[in-house]
VOGU-3710 file (C-alpha; in Angstrom, 3 decimals, decimal comma):
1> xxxxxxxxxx> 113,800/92,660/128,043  109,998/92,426/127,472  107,847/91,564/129,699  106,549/89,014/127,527  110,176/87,659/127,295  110,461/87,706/131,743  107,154/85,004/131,627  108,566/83,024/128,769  111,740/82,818/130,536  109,809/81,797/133,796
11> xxxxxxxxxx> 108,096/79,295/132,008  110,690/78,006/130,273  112,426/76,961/134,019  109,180/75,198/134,847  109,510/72,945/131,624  112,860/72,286/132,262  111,787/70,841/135,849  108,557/69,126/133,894  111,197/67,287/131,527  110,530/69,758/128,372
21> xxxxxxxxxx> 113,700/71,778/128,433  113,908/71,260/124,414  111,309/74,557/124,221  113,641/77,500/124,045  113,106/80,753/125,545  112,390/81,861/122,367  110,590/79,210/121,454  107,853/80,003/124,255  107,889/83,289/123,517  106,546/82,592/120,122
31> xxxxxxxxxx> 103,996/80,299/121,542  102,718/82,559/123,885  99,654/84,171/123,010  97,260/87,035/124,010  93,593/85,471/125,255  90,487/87,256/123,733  89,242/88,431/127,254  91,718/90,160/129,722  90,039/88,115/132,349  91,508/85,328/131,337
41> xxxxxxxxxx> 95,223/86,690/131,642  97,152/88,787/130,011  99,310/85,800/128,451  97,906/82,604/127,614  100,389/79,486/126,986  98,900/76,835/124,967  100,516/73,191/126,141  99,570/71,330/123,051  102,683/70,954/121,168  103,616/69,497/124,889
51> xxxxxxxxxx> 101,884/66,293/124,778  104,002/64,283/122,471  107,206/65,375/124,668  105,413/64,589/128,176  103,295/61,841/126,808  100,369/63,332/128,841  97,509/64,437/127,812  97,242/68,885/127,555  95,082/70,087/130,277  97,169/68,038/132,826
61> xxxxxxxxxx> 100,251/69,287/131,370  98,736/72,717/132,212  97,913/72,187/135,790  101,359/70,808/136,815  102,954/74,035/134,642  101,193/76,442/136,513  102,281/75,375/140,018  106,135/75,873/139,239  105,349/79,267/137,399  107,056/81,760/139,113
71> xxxxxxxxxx> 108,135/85,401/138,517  108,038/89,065/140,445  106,179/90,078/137,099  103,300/87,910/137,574  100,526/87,877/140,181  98,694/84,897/139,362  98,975/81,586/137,528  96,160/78,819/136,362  95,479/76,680/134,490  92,201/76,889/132,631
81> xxxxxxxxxx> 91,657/73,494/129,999  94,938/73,077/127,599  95,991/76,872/128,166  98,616/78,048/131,403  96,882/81,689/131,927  99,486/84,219/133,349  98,299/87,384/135,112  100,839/90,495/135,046  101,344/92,114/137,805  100,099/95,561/136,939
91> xxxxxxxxxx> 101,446/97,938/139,502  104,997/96,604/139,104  104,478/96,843/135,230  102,819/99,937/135,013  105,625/101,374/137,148  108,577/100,008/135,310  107,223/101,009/131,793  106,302/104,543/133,158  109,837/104,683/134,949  111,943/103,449/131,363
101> xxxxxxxxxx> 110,056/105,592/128,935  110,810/108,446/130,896  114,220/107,675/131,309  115,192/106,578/127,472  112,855/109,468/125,878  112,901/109,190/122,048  115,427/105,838/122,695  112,900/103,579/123,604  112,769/100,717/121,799  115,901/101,336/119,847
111> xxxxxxxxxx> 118,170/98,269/119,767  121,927/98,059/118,044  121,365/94,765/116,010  122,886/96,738/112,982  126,061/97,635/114,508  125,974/100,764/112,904  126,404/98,267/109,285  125,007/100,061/105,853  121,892/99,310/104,186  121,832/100,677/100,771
121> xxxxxxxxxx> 117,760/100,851/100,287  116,790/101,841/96,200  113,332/103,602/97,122  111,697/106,611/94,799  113,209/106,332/91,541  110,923/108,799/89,216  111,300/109,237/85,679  112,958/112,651/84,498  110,820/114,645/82,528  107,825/113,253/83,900
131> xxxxxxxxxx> 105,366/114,196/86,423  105,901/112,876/90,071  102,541/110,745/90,773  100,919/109,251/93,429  102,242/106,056/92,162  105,729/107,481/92,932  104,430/108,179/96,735  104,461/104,457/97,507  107,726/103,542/96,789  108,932/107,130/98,428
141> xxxxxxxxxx> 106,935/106,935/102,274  107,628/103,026/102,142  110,848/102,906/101,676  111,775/105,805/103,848  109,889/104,262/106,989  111,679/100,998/106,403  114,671/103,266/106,514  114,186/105,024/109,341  112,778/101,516/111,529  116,520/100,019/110,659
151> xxxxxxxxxx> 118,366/103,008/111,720  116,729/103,249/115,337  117,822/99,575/115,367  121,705/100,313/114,583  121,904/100,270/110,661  122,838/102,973/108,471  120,428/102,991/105,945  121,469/104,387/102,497  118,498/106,445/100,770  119,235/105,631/97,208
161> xxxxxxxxxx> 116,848/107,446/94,359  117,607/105,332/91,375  116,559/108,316/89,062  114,832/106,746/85,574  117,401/109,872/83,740  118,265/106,979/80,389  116,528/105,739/77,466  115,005/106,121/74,043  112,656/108,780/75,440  115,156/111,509/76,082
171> xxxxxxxxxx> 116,101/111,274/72,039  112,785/112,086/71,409  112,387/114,525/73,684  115,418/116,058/72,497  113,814/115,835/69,457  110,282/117,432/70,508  112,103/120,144/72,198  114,593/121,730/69,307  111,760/121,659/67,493  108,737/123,366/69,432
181> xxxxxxxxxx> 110,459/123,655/72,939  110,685/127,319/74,863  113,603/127,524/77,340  111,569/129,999/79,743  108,673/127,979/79,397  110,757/125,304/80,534  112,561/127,407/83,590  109,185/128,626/84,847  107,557/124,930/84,832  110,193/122,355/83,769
191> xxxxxxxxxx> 107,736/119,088/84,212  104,732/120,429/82,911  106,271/121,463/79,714  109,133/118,215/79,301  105,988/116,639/79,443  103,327/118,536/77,437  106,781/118,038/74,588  106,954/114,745/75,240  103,068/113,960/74,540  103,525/116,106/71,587
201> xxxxxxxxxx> 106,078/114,204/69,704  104,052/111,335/70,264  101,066/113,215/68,790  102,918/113,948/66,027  105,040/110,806/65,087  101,504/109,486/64,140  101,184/111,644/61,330  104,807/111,788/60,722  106,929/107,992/61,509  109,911/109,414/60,250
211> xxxxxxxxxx> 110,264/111,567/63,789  110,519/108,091/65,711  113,779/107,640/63,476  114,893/111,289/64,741  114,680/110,138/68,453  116,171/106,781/67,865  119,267/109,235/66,259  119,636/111,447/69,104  119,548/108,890/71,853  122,434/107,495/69,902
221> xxxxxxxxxx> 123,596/110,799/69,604  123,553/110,956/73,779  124,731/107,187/74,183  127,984/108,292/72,374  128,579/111,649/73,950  127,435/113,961/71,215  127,899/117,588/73,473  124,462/119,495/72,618  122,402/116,097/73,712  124,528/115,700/77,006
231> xxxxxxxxxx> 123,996/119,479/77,261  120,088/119,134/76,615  119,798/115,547/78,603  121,591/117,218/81,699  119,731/120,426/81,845  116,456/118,183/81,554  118,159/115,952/84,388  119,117/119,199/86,385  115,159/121,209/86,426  113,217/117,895/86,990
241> xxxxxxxxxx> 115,047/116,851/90,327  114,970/120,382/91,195  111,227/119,996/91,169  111,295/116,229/92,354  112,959/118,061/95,705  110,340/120,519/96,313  108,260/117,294/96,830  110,831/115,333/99,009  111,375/118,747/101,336  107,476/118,642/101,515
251> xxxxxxxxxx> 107,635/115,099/102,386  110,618/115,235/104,776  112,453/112,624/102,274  116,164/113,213/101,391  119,029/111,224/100,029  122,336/110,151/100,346  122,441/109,532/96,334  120,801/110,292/93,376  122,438/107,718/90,989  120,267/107,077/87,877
261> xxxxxxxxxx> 120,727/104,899/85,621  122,727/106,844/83,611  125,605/106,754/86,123  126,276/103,077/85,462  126,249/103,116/81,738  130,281/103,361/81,929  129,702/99,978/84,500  128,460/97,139/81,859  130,895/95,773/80,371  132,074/94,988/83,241
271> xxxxxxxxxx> 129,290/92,671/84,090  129,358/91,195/80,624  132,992/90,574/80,427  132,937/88,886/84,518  129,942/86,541/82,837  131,560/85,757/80,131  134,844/85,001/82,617  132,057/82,333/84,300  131,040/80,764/81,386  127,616/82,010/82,595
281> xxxxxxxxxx> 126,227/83,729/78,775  124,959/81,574/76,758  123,455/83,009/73,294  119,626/82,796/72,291  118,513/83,893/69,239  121,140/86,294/69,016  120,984/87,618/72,244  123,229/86,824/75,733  121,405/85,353/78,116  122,173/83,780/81,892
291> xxxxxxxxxx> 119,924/80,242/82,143  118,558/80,366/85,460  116,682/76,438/84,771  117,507/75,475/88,265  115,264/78,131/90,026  112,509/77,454/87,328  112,944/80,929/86,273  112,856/82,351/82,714  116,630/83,169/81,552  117,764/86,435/82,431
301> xxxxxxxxxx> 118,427/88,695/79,408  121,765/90,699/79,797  122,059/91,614/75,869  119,990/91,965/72,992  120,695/90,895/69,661  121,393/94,508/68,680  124,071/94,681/71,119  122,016/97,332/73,556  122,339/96,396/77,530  119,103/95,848/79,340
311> xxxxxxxxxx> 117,794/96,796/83,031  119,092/93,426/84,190  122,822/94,420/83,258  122,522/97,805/84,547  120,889/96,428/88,065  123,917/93,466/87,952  126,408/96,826/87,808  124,346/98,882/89,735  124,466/95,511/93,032  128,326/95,469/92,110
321> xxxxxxxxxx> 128,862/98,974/92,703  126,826/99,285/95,906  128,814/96,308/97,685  131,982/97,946/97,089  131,238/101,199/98,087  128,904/99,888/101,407  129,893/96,855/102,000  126,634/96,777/103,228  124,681/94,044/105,810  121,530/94,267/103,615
331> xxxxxxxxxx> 120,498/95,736/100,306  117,176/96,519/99,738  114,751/97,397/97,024  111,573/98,805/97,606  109,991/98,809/93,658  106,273/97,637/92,519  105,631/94,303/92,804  104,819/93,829/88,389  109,205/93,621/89,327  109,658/90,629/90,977
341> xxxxxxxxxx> 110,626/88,124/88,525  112,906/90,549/87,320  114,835/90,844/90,790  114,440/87,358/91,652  116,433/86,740/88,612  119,208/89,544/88,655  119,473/88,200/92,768  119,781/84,248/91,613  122,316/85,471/88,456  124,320/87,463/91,251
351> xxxxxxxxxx> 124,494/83,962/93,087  126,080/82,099/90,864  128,587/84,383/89,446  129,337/83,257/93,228  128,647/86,436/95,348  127,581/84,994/98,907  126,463/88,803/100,094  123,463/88,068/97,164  121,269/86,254/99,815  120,698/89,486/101,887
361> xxxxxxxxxx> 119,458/91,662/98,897  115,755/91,864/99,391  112,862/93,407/97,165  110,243/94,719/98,709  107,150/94,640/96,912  104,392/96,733/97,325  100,629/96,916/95,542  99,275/99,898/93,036  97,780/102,864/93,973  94,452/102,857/92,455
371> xxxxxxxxxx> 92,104/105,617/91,919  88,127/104,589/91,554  89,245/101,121/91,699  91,710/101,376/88,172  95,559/101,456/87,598  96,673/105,286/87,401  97,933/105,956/84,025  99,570/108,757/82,534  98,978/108,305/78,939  95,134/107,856/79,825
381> xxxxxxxxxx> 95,022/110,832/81,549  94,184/108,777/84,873  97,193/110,282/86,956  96,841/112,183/89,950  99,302/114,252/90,708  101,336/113,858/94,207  102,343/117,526/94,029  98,570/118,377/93,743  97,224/116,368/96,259  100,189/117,854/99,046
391> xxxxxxxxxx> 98,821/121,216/98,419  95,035/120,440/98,551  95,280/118,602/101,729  97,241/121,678/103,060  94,481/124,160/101,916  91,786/121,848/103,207  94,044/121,465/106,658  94,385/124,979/106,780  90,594/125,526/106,399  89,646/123,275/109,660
401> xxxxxxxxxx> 92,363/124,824/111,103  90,668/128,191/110,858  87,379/126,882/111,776  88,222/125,142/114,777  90,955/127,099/116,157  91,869/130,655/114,393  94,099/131,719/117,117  97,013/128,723/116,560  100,653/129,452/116,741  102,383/128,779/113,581
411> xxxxxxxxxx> 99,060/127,925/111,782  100,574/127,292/108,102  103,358/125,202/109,624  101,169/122,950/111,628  98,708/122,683/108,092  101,945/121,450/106,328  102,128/118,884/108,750  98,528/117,969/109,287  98,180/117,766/105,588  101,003/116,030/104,436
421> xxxxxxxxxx> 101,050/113,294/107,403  97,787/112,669/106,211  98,789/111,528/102,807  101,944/109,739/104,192  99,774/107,949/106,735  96,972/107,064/104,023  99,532/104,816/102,728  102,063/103,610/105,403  98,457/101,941/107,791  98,108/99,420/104,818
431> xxxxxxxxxx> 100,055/96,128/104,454  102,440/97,386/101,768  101,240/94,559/99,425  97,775/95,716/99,643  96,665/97,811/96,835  95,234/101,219/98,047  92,616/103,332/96,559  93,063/107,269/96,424  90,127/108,730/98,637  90,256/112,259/99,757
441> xxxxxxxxxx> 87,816/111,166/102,329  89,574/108,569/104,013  92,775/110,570/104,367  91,633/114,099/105,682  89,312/113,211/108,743  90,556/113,209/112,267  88,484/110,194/113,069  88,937/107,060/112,897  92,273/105,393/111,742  94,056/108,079/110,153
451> xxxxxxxxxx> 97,274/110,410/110,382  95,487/113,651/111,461  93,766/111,586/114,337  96,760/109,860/115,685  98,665/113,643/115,262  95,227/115,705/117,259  95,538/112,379/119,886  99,497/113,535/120,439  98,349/117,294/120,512  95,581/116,694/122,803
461> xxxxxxxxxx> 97,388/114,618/125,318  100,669/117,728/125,535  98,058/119,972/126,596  96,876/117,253/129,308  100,199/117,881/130,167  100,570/121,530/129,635  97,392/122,143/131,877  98,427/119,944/134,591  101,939/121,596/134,765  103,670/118,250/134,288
471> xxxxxxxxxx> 107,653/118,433/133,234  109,763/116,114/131,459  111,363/114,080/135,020  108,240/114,751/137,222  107,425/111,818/139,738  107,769/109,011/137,308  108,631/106,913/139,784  106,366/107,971/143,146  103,783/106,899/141,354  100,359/106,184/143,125
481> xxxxxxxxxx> 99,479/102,701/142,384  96,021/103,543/142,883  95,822/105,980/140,566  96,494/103,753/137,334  94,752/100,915/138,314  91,598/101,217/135,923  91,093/98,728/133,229  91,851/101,338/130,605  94,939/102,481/132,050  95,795/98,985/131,811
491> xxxxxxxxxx> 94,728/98,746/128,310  97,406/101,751/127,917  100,510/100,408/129,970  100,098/96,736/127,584  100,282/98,663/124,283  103,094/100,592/125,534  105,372/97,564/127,245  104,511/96,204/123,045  106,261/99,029/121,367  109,716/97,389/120,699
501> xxxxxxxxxx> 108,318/93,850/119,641  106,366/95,697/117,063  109,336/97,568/115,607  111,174/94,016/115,958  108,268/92,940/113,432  108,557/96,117/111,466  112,042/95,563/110,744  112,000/91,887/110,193  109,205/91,997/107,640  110,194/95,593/106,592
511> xxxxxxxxxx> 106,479/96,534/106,999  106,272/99,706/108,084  102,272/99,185/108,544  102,805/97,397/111,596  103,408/100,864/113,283  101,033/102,375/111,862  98,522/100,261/112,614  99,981/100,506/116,428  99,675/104,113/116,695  96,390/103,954/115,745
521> xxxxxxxxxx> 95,464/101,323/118,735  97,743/103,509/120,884  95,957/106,645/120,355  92,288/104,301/120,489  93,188/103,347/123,959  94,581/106,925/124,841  91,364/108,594/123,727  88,995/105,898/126,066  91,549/106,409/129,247  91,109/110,449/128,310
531> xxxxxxxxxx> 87,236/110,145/128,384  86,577/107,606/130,922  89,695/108,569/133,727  89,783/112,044/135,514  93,558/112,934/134,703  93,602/116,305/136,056  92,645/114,830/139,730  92,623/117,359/142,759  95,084/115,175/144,767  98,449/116,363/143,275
541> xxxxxxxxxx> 100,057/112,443/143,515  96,993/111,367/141,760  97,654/113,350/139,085  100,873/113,803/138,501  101,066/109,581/138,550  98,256/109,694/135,526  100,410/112,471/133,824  103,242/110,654/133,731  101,494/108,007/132,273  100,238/110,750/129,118
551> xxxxxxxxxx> 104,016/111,531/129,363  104,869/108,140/128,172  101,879/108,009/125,516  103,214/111,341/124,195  106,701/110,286/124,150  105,988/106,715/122,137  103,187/108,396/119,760  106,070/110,994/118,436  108,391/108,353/117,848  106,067/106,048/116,469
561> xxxxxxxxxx> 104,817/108,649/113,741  108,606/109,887/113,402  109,495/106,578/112,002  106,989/106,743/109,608  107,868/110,527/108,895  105,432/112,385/110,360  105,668/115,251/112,276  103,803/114,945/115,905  102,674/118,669/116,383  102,255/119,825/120,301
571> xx> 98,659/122,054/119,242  96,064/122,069/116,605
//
């Protein structure tokens, strides 16, 4: 239990004795706030929402609360205006914190809400055949943080990359590639050249319409099993997400399936026919629709006049087919947030064919990646490749590396890690809704709030550790009260007793920024208790009690970037 939680409990037994036992534990909890100077508490309770209960006016509410406070956690209680200020009491704190991280190691903070339940989570999802961008990361780090933020709190999340592998495109490119393709060409570089094809066709159905005809064929071709286009569309299937991996091993992402949208093709009638067995399609011009008037929602288009299926029926099959394989708690969909309308509607349709488990599938939106302020596009030549921008931020790792410190173990692995937390953490310290723009800049330093400065804070803080001969289990629990007792050891101990509410927000808003905006304070307060405390003391109790407290910072840094999937690296 949270400290927090120990004075809203305590103060929830004084408002029970003040006549105000309606305010839940919980509810005080919420209520409780953190004051904007530490020397007015470490918890503030506002008594506002009191006065129409106690029929009194605020400030004397406060003054009669703060008499009948009590708790071993606090040392002092008063009441300042409207506001019961509550004063932690630090050594006890600072000791039990200390004494729990140590014991629970990598646990801390972990909680089994999930009961070990799935959570199917759609997150990735690039197009075959086409360059993986930096619009792709997004979806990709977001997704996989969420992921790895339910599973330390008893899930069993399901990485799902719904692979775009169907569609009108792959008969043209069928198309573009019996008639200029190379199969080495292809081997050696399968992206570049699917897509250098691709743009080609285009090129040259300009000149020559009769081509678009040709791809329209061949997709039909595909659709009804024709063997060379299976042959061709599999093969194309096959080399991209061997290249897509290279990126995910880079990345640290994998999967548990990669399920295009191809795989459900043999799963639509289905949904049609259990519509139809509602009385839920209704035709408009020609097509099948599902009215959705009652959410105030466009209708949801299932079939088109020609008879082709849509995304909407192949997301219906694709929701079908993941409840009766998970039977999961939650399913999730981390996609761009142009797509909400479009799973608002395939969530309300799912409702009332009369599937109850609808109302825990969730999309998570997220904003655009922008780069000098504009959309990235790949037709205007305004892409930027993710692949790319791994290895540059490697090299340019690799190069301070070699500056700073030339004799590092490991130096290309640690690079790897510097470079590509850097990117992962350029994105994941943003609200997800946010849009971001692309700056080399931003991402590389090692000041200020970004990956490579919360990894060299970790880094620096093992060697505190390494020097002073501290070992996991030292005297975490001899400590010398004196020793920790300076404001910024203080500042320390309060960010680390916050750890598990903020993955409690993390996973209930599935915003993985809130730890990465965390690790960033962390490592803030880390770096001032590093300059303005002498760790490395000559009295041994001294400093093995401030080690243990770097122990605990070390411990809760490496977790904190391991959910968002970065590696913490011990030197650099």
């Amino acid at each position: 239990m949270s400290y927090k939680q120990q004075v809203a409990n305590a103060l929830h037994t004084a408002l029970e004795q003040l006549g105000a036992a309606d305010f839940s534990p919980q509810k005080v909890a919420e209520m409780l706030e953190t004051p904007p100077n530490p020397q007015l508490g470490d918890l503030a309770f506002p008594c506002f929402q009191l006065a129409k209960t106690l029929r009194k006016a605020p400030p004397q509410i406060a003054s009669e609360l703060a008499g009948l406070v009590e708790s071993r956690y606090l040392d002092k209680v008063e009441a300042v205006g409207p506001y019961v200020n509550c004063f932690l009491n630090r050594s006890l704190v600072t000791a039990e914190v200390i004494r729990t991280i140590a014991e629970q190691g990598p646990a801390y903070g972990s909680r089994n809400i999930g009961e070990g339940r799935n959570v199917p989570i759609d997150l990735s999802s690039p197009n075959i055949a086409k360059p993986f961008s930096m619009g792709h990361l997004r979806s990709t780090v977001i997704g996989n943080a969420i992921a790895n933020i339910l599973e330390k709190h008893g899930y069993r999340p399901v990485r799902i990359n719904h692979l775009g592998d169907w569609g009108t495109q792959f008969g043209k490119l069928i198309v573009a590639y019996k008639l200029w393709g190379d199969e080495e060409k292809v081997k050696q570089e399968p992206i570049k050249e699917l897509l250098a094809l691709y743009v080609k066709f285009h090129e040259e159905a300009e000149k020559d319409p009769s081509l678009e005809e040709k791809g329209r064929e061949w997709f039909k071709r595909l659709e009804d099993g024709d063997e060379e286009a299976r042959k061709l569309w599999q093969w194309f299937r096959d080399e991209s997400l061997k290249e897509f991996m290279k990126i995910y091993e880079l990345l640290g992402v994998s999967f548990d399936s990669t399920h295009g949208e191809a795989f459900y093709n043999d799963k639509m009638d289905r949904v049609i026919r259990l519509l139809e067995e509602k009385n839920l399609l209704v035709e408009s011009n020609g097509a099948l629709v599902v009215n959705l008037d009652e959410y105030d929602m466009p209708p949801c288009l299932i079939k088109k006049s020609d008879g082709a299926t849509l995304y909407a029926t192949r997301d219906l099959a694709a929701a079908l087919y993941r409840h009766e394989t998970y039977d999961f708690a939650k399913a999730l969909y981390v996609v761009g947030n142009e797509q909400r309308l479009h799973f608002q509607q395939i969530f309300r349709v799912l409702e009332k064919m009369g599937y109850e488990w609808a109302k825990e599938m969730y999309h998570i939106p997220f904003g655009m990646m922008l780069k000098d302020g504009k959309k990235m596009s790949t037709r205007k030549g305004q892409v930027v490749l993710l692949e790319e921008v791994l290895a540059q931020a490697i090299t340019d790792v690799a190069k301070v590396i070699e500056e700073k410190n030339p004799t590092l173990a490991n130096k290309e692995e640690v690079a790897r890690q510097v470079g590509v937390g850097a990117v992962i953490f350029h994105d994941l310290k943003n609200y997800r809704l946010n849009d971001i723009n692309f700056s080399w800049e931003e991402m590389l330093t090692f000041e200020g709030e970004t990956g490579p400065y919360v990894q060299y804070t970790h880094a620096r803080a093992c060697s505190l550790l390494r020097k002073g001969g501290y070992q996991p289990g030292s005297p975490a629990f001899d400590l010398d009260a004196g020793a920790l007792d300076s404001a910024e050891a203080w500042s320390v101990v309060t960010l680390l007793t916050a750890f598990p509410e903020v993955l409690d927000r993390a996973r209930e808003q599935f915003d993985p920024s809130q730890v990465g905006k965390y690790v960033i304070d962390l490592a803030q307060a880390f770096n001032k208790y590093y300059a303005n405390v002498r760790i490395l003391a000559e009295d041994d109790r001294i400093k093995m009690s401030r080690l243990a407290l770097v122990a605990a910072v070390v411990t809760v840094l490496r977790e904190g970037l391991r959910l968002l999937g970065l590696a913490a690296p011990e030197e650099m």
